[in-house]
Every structure is written in structure tokens, then in C-alpha cells.
Residue, then its C-alpha position, 0 to 999 in steps of 0.5 A: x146521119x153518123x150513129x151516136x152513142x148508145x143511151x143508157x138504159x135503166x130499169x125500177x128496182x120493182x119489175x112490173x108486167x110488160x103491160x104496165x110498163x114503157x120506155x121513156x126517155x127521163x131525167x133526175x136532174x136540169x142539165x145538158x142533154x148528158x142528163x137524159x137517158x132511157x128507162x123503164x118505167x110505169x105508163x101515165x095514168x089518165x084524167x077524165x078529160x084525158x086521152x092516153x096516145x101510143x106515141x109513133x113520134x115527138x117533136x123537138x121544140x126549143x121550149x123542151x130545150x129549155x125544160x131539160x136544161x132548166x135555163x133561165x132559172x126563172x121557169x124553174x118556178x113552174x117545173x121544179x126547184x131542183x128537177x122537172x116534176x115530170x122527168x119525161x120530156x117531150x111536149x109535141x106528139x103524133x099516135x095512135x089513141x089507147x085509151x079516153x076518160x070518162x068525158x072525152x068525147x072528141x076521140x075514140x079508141x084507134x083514132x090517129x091523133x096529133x098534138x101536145x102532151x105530157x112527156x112525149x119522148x116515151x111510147x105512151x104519153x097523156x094529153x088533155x082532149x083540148x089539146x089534140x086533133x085528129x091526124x091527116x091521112x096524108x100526113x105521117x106521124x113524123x110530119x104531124x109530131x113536129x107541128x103542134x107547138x111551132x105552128x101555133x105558136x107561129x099562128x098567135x104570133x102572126x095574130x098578134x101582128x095583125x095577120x091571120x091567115x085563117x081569115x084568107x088573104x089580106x085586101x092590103x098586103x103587109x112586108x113583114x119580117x121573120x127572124x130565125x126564118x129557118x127554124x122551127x116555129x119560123x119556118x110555119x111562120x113564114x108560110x102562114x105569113x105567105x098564106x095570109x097574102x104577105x110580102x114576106x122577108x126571111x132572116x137566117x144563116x147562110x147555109x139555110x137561106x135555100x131552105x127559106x126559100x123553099x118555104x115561100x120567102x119572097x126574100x131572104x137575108x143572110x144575117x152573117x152579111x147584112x143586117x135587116x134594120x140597114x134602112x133597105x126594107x120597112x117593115x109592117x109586122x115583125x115576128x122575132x122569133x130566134x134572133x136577138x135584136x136589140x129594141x132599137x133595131x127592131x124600131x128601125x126596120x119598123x114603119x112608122x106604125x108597124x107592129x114587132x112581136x118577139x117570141x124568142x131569143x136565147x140571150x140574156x141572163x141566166x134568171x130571166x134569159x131573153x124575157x127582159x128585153x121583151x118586158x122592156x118592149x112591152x113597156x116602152x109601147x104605149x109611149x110610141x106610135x110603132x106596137x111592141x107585143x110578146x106572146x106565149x105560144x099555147x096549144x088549143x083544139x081549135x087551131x090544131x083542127x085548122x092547122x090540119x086542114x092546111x096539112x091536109x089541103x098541102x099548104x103547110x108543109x112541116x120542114x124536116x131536118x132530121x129522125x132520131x129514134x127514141x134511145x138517140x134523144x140525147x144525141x137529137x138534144x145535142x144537134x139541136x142545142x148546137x144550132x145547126x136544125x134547118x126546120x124541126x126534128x123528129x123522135x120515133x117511137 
């Protein structure tokens, strides 16, 4: 990996013990990754229900992307008018627990954790108890950062296909189609997909289609080539995860009663980006026999524990493009942002 340039490192005005202070990676305004940069600044401070993580390692998520940039304007409605309220990125995380609120009972001081806080990309980072779980000994920080987000985003979005893979295999197995086969929550959605007992067909580029078998794809289309909804394959479920596919696509590689569940997409315009078309699924659904759904990918303690246990048993393996320590965020920001991660990317701390 070529190094790249130095981030700028910034200090508060007001110096602070060592103690009190981190490294952070922080921004003062929406934009490219040219508005991330390093900086010292004061530790989170802790809710009852909290737990404070020294953080060992983040993961790159593209809902992070889209935070740091501030695109589509809409989410602005929740994070901030003119800057993210919290200037530390990061929402994926793996550490070691520093401190508990007074009703934390899940976690203990020195306990290995993994799972989503707020602001990730810094040493320290707070999370909500429901939120984490307990680390896999065989797993390293770096595998475990880049679960949480892509994994159960990935397992919600199979449940709302009518697929869950926690409740072993299926007595019928379903042909099921993922888009952006390579990526993050991808790649866990094909494996989940496979454990569930699945038929499982991925789409990526072509220099990523090896990656997509790797992960257990019993088939694989390069969408530079041919285009899924050619009339070769019908689908039971459809989980759109990178792609854009207009609704009529998605309709035409569908069986009769099939189930699309869209979850990404970074097309669109600029206020609502990819959220119009899948208003527009969800509209037209009740009116026809296939089932068009989206979802939003949340975090809870429940499967975290369970995606644990996969890591732990080695049936879900998290699929690891490349590391950038803590000060190249910016550099990792670019490479993500120009499409080129096969699986996810990893922040050392």
C-alpha cells in the first residue's frame, strides 16, 4: 500500500492532561475526505447505560461515508444543519472496555468488545451496552471492527427476504440474488445467504468476481457483461444492496411471488439520493404479487451475540481489502469513495 499523505494534526487551544485527552480523527464541516484530519481532543464522557472502549480498531461502513460528506442533504435533518454534531466519525468498532455506567451490567472493565459507538475513528469511543458484544478470542480487533454495521445490516436484510440463517437451514432452498456481491454488507450477505442453505447468485465487477466466490457464491455475474435481469435466472429473494437497478429490473429477474429488498444505492438526486426509488418500491408493492421492501440496518446486542458465534465457529469470515492506521483515515475515506474495496476496510488505533 503506497503511503499517502501525512494528516494534519491539530491541538485545542487550552492543553489538557494526557489523561484526558485522544487522538481523533474530526471534522468542522460536510465534505470529502479532504475535511477529516487529526486532532487532540477531550475523551467521551460516559451515560449510565454506556461503556467507554479503547478503541484497537474501526471499521469503514458506507453509512460513514455518507455522514462525513454530508450527501444526501436529507440526513442532514438528523446530524446537523452545517456539520455533524459529533465531529468524530466512525460508527463500527473492536476494543478493550475502559470504563461502565452505573447499569451496565453486560460488560466489565478489560472485557474484549466489539460492535457500534459513537465516533469510532479516535482511541476512545462511547457505545450503548445494547449495542455490543463480547469479542471472539479467535477473531482480531481488525476482523471484528468491520462486522458490526455490514453484518447485521446484511442479516435484516435477508430477514426481511424471508430468509434467516439463525434459524438453520431452509427445508426448500431459495435462488437468491445479491447485488454489490463484493462489498461490505454484501459480502456477509452472501455468506448468511449460503448458511441459510441458499442458491446464492452474486453480482460485482470483474475484478472482484473471485472474491465472490470465495465467499461461497454458487454463482457469480459480472455486471460490466450481462445484466441479471436477462431472463436467465428468477430469483426467489433479491437483496440490492450496492447497485442501482431500476424497479423494472428488479421486477424481471423476480419469480412470480419473489421477495426485492433494496438497501442501497448511491444514485439519485442530491436531497433524497438513492431513498426515492425505494419510497417508489414500497409504494407500487401492495398493488402486485412479487413483495418490494427496504430496510435500515440498526445494531442491537442480540445479533451481535449471534454473529459472534459465527465468527467464533468460522462460519463467517469478514473479508479484509485493506488496514490504514488512524492518521491515513482520510486516504482509506478516498479509496473507499472511489469504489475499488473488495469486502471492508479497516482503522488501527
Amino acid at each position: 500500500m503506497a503511503n499517502g499523505q501525512q494528516a494534519k494534526e491539530s491541538h485545542p487551544s487550552e492543553a489538557r492532561p494526557a489523561s484526558e485527552t485522544m487522538r481523533a480523527i474530526v471534522q468542522e464541516a460536510y465534505g470529502s475526505a479532504d475535511v477529516l484530519h487529526q486532532a487532540l481532543i477531550p475523551r467521551p464522557t460516559i451515560k449510565e447505560n454506556e461503556v467507554l472502549v479503547r478503541v484497537h480498531a474501526a471499521g469503514l461502513d458506507r453509512g460513514t461515508w455518507h455522514v462525513a460528506s454530508g450527501l444526501p442533504y436529507a440526513l442532514r435533518l438528523a446530524y446537523g444543519f452545517k456539520a455533524p454534531r459529533n465531529p468524530v466519525p466512525g460508527l463500527d468498532l473492536a476494543g478493550t472496555v475502559e470504563a461502565v455506567g452505573a447499569k451496565v451490567t453486560r460488560f466489565a472493565v478489560g472485557d474484549q468488545v466489539f460492535g457500534s459507538g459513537k465516533g469510532s475513528f479516535a482511541e476512545y469511543a462511547s457505545a450503548r451496552e445494547n449495542q455490543l458484544a463480547h469479542k471472539p478470542g479467535n477473531v482480531s480487533f481488525e476482523q471484528a471492527a468491520v462486522v458490526p454495521v455490514s453484518a447485521c445490516t446484511a442479516l435484516i436484510a435477508l430477514r426481511a427476504g424471508g430468509i434467516d440463517p439463525s434459524r438453520g437451514a431452509m427445508p426448500q432452498p431459495l435462488k437468491v440474488l445479491v447485488t454489490g456481491a463484493s462489498g461490505g454488507v454484501g459480502s456477509y450477505a452472501v455468506q448468511f445467504a449460503k448458511a441459510a442453505g441458499a442458491e446464492v447468485t452474486g453480482v460485482a465487477s470483474t475484478t472482484k468476481l473471485d472474491l465472490v466466490r470465495t465467499l461461497g457464491a454458487d454463482h457469480v455475474i459480472d455486471y460490466t457483461a450481462q445484466d441479471f435481469d436477462d431472463g436467465a435466472g428468477q430469483y426467489d429473494v433479491i437483496i440490492d444492496i450496492a447497485g442501482n437497478p431500476t424497479i423494472s429490473q428488479l421486477r424481471r429477474a423476480l419469480s412470480a411471488s419473489g421477495a426485492a429488498v433494496i438497501t442501497g444505492g448511491e444514485e439519485g438526486g442530491s436531497w433524497t439520493g438513492s431513498l426515492d426509488r425505494q419510497f417508489r418500491a414500497v409504494a407500487l408493492s401492495p398493488f402486485i404479487r412479487q413483495r418490494l421492501t427496504m430496510i435500515v440496518g440498526t445494531q442491537g446486542a442480540e445479533d451481535l451475540e449471534y454473529i459472534a458465534g459465527l465468527l467464533a465457529a468460522g462460519t463467517l469470515t469478514p473479508a479484509i481489502d485493506r488496514t490504514y492506521p488512524l492518521a491515513r483515515v482520510p486516504d482509506a475515506m478516498r479509496y473507499f469513495d472511489a469504489g475499488k474495496a473488495r469486502g471492508k476496510i479497516a482503522i488501527t488505533i
